[in-house]
N, C-alpha and C positions, 0 to 999 in steps of 0.2 A: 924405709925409715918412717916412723909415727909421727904423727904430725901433729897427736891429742895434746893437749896444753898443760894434762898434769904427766905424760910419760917420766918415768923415772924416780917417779913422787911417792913416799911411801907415807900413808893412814893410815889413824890408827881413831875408832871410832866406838863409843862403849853405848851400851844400851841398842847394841846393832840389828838385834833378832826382830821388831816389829818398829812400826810407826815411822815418828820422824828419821829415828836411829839408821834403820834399816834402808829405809828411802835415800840417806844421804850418801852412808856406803856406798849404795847400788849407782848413785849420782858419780860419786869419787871415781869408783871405778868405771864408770862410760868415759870420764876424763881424761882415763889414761893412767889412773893412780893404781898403784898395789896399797891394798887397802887390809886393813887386820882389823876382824871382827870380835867384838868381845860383847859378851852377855850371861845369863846364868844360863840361858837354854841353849842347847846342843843344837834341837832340832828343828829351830827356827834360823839360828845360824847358817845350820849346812841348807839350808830353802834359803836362803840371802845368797849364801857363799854360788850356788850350782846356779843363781839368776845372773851373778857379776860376769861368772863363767860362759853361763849362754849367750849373754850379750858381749865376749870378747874381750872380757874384762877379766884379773887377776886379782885373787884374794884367799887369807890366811885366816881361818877360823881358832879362838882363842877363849874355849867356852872358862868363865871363872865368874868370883862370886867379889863384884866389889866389897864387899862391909868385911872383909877378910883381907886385912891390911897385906899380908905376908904373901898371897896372889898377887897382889901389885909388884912387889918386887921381883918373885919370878920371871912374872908376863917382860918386866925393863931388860932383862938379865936374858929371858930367849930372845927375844925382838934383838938388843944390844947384839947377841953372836954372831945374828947374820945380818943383820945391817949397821949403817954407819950414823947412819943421820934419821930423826923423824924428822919430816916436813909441814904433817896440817895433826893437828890432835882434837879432835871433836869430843868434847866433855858433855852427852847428853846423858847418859841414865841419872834415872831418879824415880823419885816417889813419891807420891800426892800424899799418903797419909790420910791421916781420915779426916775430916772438916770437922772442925770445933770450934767452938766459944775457948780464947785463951784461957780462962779457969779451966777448962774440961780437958784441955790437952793431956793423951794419954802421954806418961813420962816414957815409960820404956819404948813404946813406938816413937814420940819424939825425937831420942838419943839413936833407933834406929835409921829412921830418917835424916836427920842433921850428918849421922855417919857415910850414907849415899848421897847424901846431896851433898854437903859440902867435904867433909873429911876425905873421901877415895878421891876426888876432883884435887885436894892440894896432896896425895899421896902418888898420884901420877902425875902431877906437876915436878913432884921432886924427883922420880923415878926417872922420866926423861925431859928432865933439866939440861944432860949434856947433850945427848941426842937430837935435843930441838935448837942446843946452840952450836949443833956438827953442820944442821942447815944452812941452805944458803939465802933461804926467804920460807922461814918458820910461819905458822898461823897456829894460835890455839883462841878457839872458839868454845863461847862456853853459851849452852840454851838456859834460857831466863823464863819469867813470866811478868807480865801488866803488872801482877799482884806484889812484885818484889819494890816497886815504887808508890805504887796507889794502894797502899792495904784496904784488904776489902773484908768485910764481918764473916769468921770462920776460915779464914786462908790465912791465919796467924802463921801457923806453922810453916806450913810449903812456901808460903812469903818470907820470910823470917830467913830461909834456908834459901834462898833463892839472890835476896839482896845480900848475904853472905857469899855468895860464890861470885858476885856481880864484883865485890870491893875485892875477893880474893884472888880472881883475874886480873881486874885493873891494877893492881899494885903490882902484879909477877909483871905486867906489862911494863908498867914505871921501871920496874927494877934492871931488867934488861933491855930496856930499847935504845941506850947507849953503847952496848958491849955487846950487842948481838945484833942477827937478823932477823931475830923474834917478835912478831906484832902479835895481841892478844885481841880479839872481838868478841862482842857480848849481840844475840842473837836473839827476839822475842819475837816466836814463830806466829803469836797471833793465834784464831782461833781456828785448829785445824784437824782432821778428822783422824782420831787415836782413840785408844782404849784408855788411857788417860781422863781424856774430854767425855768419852760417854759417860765414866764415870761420876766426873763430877757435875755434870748436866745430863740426866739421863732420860728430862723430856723433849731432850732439843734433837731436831731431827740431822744423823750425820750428812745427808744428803747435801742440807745448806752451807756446808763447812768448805773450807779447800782438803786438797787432797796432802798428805803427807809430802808430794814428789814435788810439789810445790815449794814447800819450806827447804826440801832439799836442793833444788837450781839455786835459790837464793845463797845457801852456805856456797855454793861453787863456785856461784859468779863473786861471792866475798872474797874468793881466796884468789881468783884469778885478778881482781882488782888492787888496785893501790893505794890503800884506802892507812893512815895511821893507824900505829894502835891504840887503843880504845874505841874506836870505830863500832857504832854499835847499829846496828839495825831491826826495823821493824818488819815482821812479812806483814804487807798487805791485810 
């Protein structure tokens, strides 16, 4: 008999093919969780999915393209067949977008963006709605940035989309934490070493940063904690 503290647990985690995404997957399942990977790449999944596996761990690759609303509801509808309940729902993928001066903001990347960052995040909130209320101690975690409180010049956009997902968690929270075992947490991994960050600081050396698997202990030991919802934390 298993003795891991998420055995039995099933995940379900987006933007899983690199970085924090991928690190936290591969965290879920050292814990014991069956964990379902979703991202638009194939072949960074199945390199997630054969490390969960070498390490002893169980996991369901689910290559799809969040900004493709009608992918959401298949992904609830396979998952729903064979199981009963989601447990822990990690709302990471997203998208920096380009840094502008709010005049400058491109509209059509805008409306793409705002659609990844905040729109797929409340389209699999509704998708499995019932699934996280078949739980019997729900977590949906949703990754934030500093810049979603502290606007900072040029990160209108990704800020903007960021503190929109921060109110649209906290309220799914509100809404069910009488009628369920659903608790919602808001996560700000801090500055940590991704294709994301090099991006948008591309003098700053990755070496000084923490590592992805960092930010991921942190989601595990949130989910294994008792912590209310809205429960938010900062990594380090």
């Amino acid at each position: 008999m298993s003795t891991l503290p998420l055995s039995g647990k099933l995940a379900l985690v987006t933007g899983a093919s690199r970085g924090i995404g991928a690190a936290t997957a591969q965290a879920l399942g050292a814990a014991g969780a069956h964990v379902i990977l979703t991202a638009r790449t194939a072949g960074g999944l199945e390199e997630v999915e054969e490390s969960i596996h070498a390490a002893g761990g169980s996991a369901t690759i689910a290559p799809l393209d969040l900004i493709d609303g009608e992918s959401i509801g298949r992904l609830a509808q396979a998952i729903s067949g064979r199981w009963q309940a989601l447990d822990i729902l990690v709302l990471n993928a997203a998208t920096l977008g380009s840094l502008a001066a709010v005049p400058a903001i491109d509209t059509k990347e805008f409306a793409k963006q705002l659609t990844l960052n905040i729109a797929a995040p409340q389209a699999l909130i509704a998708a499995f709605d019932a699934m996280l209320r078949a739980s019997s101690n729900a977590r949906v975690i949703a990754l934030t940035s500093s810049v979603a409180a502290a606007p900072r010049a040029y990160w209108g956009a990704y800020g903007a989309s960021k503190a929109a997902l921060e109110t649209l968690v906290g309220a799914y929270g509100e809404e069910v934490k009488n009628i369920s075992a659903i608790r919602t947490h808001i996560v700000d991994p801090g500055a940590t070493r991704t294709a994301m960050r090099a991006r948008a600081f591309p003098g700053e050396d990755p070496a000084t940063l923490k590592g992805p698997e960092v930010v991921a202990q942190a989601i595990v030991d949130l989910v294994l904690a008792d912590h209310p919802s809205g429960y938010r934390c900062r990594v380090g």
